[in-house]
TIVEX-956225 format. One record per residue (C-alpha): y, z, x; residue in three letters. Coordinates in steps of 0.05 Angstrom, whole numbers, plus 5000, padded with zeros to 4 digits. Layout:
residues N
YZXala
...
END
This chain:
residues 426
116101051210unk
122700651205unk
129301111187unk
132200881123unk
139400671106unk
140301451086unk
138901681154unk
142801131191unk
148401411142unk
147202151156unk
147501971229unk
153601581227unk
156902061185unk
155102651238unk
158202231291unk
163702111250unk
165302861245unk
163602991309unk
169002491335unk
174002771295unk
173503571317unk
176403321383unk
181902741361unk
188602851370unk
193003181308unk
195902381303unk
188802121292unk
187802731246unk
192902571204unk
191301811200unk
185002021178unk
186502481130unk
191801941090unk
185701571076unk
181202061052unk
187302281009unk
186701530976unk
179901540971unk
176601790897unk
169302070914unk
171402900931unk
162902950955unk
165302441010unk
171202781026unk
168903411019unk
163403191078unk
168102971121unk
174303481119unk
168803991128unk
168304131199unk
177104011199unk
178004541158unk
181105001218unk
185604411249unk
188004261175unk
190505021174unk
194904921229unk
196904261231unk
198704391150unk
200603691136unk
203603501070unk
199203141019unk
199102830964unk
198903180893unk
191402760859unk
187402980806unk
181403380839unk
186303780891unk
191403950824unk
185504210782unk
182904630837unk
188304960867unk
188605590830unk
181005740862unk
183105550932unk
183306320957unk
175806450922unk
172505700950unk
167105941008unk
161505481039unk
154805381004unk
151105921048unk
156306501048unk
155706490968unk
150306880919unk
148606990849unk
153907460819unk
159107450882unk
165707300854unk
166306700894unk
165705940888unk
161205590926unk
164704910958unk
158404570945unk
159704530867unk
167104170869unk
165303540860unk
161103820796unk
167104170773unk
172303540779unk
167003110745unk
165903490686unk
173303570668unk
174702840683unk
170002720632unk
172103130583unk
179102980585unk
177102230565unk
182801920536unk
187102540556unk
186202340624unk
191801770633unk
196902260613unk
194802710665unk
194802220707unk
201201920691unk
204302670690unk
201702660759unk
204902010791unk
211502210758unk
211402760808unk
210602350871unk
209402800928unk
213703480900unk
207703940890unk
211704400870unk
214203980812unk
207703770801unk
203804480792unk
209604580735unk
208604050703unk
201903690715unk
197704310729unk
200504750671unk
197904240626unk
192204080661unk
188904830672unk
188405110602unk
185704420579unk
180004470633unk
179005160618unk
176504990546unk
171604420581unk
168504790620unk
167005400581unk
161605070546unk
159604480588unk
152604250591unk
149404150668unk
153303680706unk
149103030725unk
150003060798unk
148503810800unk
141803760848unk
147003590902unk
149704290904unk
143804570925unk
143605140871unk
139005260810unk
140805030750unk
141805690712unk
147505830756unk
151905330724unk
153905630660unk
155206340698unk
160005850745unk
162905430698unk
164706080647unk
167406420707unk
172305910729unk
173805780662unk
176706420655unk
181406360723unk
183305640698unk
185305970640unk
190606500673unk
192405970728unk
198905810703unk
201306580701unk
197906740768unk
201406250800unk
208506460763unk
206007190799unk
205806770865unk
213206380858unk
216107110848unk
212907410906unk
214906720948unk
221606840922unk
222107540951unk
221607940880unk
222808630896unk
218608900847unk
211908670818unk
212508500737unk
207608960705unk
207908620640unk
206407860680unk
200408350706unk
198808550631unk
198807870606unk
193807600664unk
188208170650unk
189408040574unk
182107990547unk
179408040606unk
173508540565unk
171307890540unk
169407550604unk
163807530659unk
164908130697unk
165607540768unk
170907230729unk
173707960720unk
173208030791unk
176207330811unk
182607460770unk
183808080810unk
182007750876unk
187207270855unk
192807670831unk
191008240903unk
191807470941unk
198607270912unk
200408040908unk
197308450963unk
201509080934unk
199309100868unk
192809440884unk
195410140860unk
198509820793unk
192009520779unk
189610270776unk
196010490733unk
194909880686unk
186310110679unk
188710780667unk
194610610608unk
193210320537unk
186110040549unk
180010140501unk
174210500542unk
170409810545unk
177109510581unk
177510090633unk
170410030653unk
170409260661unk
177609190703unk
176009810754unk
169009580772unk
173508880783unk
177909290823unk
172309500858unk
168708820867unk
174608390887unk
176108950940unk
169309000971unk
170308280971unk
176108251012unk
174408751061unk
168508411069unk
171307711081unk
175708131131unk
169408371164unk
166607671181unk
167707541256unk
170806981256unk
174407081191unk
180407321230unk
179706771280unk
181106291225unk
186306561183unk
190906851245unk
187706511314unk
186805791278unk
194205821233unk
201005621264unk
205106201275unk
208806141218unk
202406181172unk
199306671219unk
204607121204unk
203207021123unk
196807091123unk
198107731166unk
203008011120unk
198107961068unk
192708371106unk
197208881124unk
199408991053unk
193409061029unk
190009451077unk
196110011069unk
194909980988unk
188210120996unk
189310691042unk
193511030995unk
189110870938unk
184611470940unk
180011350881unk
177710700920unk
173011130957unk
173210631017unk
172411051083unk
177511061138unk
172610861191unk
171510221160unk
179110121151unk
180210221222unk
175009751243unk
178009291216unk
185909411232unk
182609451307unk
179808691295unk
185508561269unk
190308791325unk
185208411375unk
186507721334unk
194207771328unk
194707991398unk
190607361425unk
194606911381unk
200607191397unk
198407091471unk
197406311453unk
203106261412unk
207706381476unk
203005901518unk
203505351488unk
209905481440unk
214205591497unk
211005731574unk
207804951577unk
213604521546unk
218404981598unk
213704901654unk
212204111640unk
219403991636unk
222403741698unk
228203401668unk
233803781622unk
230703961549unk
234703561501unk
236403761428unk
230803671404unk
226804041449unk
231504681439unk
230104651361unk
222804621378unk
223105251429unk
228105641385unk
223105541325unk
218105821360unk
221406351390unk
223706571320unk
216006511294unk
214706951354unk
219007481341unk
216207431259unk
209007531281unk
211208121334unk
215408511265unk
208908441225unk
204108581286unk
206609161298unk
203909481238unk
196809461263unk
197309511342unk
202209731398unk
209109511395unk
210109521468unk
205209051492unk
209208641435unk
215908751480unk
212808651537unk
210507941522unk
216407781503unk
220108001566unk
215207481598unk
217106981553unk
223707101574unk
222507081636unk
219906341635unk
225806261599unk
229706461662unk
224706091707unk
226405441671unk
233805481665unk
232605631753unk
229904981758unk
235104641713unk
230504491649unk
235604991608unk
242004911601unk
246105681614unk
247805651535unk
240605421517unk
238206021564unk
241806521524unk
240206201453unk
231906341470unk
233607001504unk
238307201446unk
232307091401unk
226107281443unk
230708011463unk
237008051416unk
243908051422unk
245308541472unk
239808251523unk
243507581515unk
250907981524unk
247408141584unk
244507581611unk
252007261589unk
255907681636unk
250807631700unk
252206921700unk
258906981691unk
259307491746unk
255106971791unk
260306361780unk
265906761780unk
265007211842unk
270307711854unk
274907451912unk
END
């Protein structure tokens, strides 16, 4: 039997991916500005599949377009096809094209100004979740509460009764997207203190809604703030109607199991701290840490401390190994491949790194030994010294990394044994 044009197209596509999990980040990137122009999210979806991990540390800035701005506020819930079931309080990727053509569709003629809301923003994301996204998530909310079976829905994969349970349920987070991601800017911002009445306003009515979409909103709101697991409780246990209480703690409940169980996949720490730069490595660990200590202190969670420490222990393994890397290749290879001077450039790019090093070791230390922490970075230090031997480092350069790797007074010191060495006492 002949294979079709679908095969030949499977086939090529499969070598297409295949070729692209070992390009270089430059070919990467080429790549992924024309997928960014390109309007069919199944295609794209397909091919940015397997790139998922280099995208998370390569974090390149894209363009704001339609389908990325309506489904940002689910990014944190989004899991592949197979890790998703009835009920979880997930969202399978397999349904995102479904979800981008149904509120295309029922935006008709409210579309353009989207759109145009959109292109007025250019590339400021920022600018365009205020603007372009506040109007846009409220308006897709109300589509999708209500809308009939998309028409490519046998491409997901899933039965057809699962749609309305979907739909309703993002519905709901679409709904509070604008004041979950308000909750987000103040926690970016470094808010001191989490605003129990933004809190309030987010679980408003929540009674009302599928108890996933219950469970989503406080996945969402634990993800943008990891610390407000214990004022989730206070909230429950303050000016609710019994049918309130009994709805938000089994959401409590759910979107923690949920979580900890993401945090139990094996290669869920891998990704999020082995497979970020350091930079993002230490966010995402931040988060973790957080909210592993609120639910250690929350006692009517009812989580046991064996499982907690399993998976601090996994934790402390997957910082440690990309700590490990992150001196490698951060600072050991450039310093080692360097045979002439390091110019300015390649000072900002050591310091950087050094100062992303020393974030990640703060944070670390909250989950695993602080001195293997120190003593890395004495080794780093040490090919610091190594390299300013051989002439790559300039004496001033020396001390800037070492100043940063060790602090002030190891760079005081290293200061005055070079002085001592070219100014020898007569």
């Amino acid at each position: 039997m002949r294979n079709g044009p679908d095969d030949q197209a499977k086939r090529s596509g499969r070598a297409l991916r295949d070729e692209l999990r070992d390009a270089d980040d430059g070919k990467i990137r080429r790549v992924l500005a024309i997928v960014d122009e390109a309007a069919d999210p199944t295609f794209n979806q397909k091919l940015l599949g397997s790139l998922r991990p280099r995208l998370a540390m390569l974090r390149p800035a894209r363009p704001t377009r339609f389908a990325r701005l309506l489904l940002m506020p689910l990014d944190p819930l989004i899991v592949p096809a197979p890790a998703w079931r009835p009920g979880e309080p997930v969202v399978p990727r397999t349904i995102l094209a479904s979800i981008v053509e149904t509120v295309r569709a029922g935006l008709g003629g409210d579309m353009g100004a989207i759109d145009r809301i959109i292109a007025d923003c250019g590339r400021d994301a920022v600018l365009a979740l205020t603007r372009a996204g506040e109007a846009l998530w409220p308006r897709a909310a109300e589509i999708l509460a209500d809308a009939p079976l998309p028409a490519g829905w046998p491409e997901t994969g899933l039965r057809p009764e699962t749609w309305p349970h979907l739909a309703q349920s993002i519905a709901a987070v679409l709904r509070r997207a604008s004041q979950l991601r308000r909750l987000a800017r103040d926690q970016e911002l470094g808010a001191v203190e989490l605003d129990e009445d933004q809190v309030n306003v987010i679980l408003r009515h929540t009674a009302g809604e599928p108890p996933e979409a219950c469970a989503m909103i406080v996945h969402l709101i634990l993800v943008r703030a990891p610390h407000a697991a214990q004022l989730l409780r206070r909230i429950v246990s303050s000016n609710r109607s019994p049918a309130e209480k009994i709805v938000l703690r089994q959401a409590i409940d759910r979107a923690m199991e949920r979580m900890l169980s993401g945090m139990e996949v094996p290669a869920a720490f891998t990704h999020d701290i082995g497979g970020a730069g350091l930079a993002g490595a230490t966010a995402q660990l931040r988060q973790m840490t957080t909210l592993l200590r609120e639910i250690e202190q929350d006692t009517s969670a009812g989580i046991p401390r064996s499982r907690l420490r399993a998976i601090r222990e996994t934790l402390d393994d997957a910082c440690r190994t990309r700590f490990t890397s992150g001196i490698r290749d951060g600072l050991v290879a450039p310093l080692s491949g360097h045979s002439p001077p390091v110019d300015g450039a390649g000072q900002t790019g050591l310091e950087d790194c050094a100062r992303d090093l020393r974030g990640l070791a703060a944070v670390a230390r909250e989950v695993g030994d602080s001195a293997s922490y120190d003593g890395q970075l004495r080794q780093a230090s040490e090919a610091v010294r190594e390299a300013a031997a051989a002439g790559t480092l300039t004496p001033v350069r020396q001390m800037r990394l070492v100043e940063i790797l060790l602090g002030p007074e190891a760079a005081a010191a290293l200061y005055w044994k070079n002085k001592a060495l070219a100014d020898p006492p007569a």
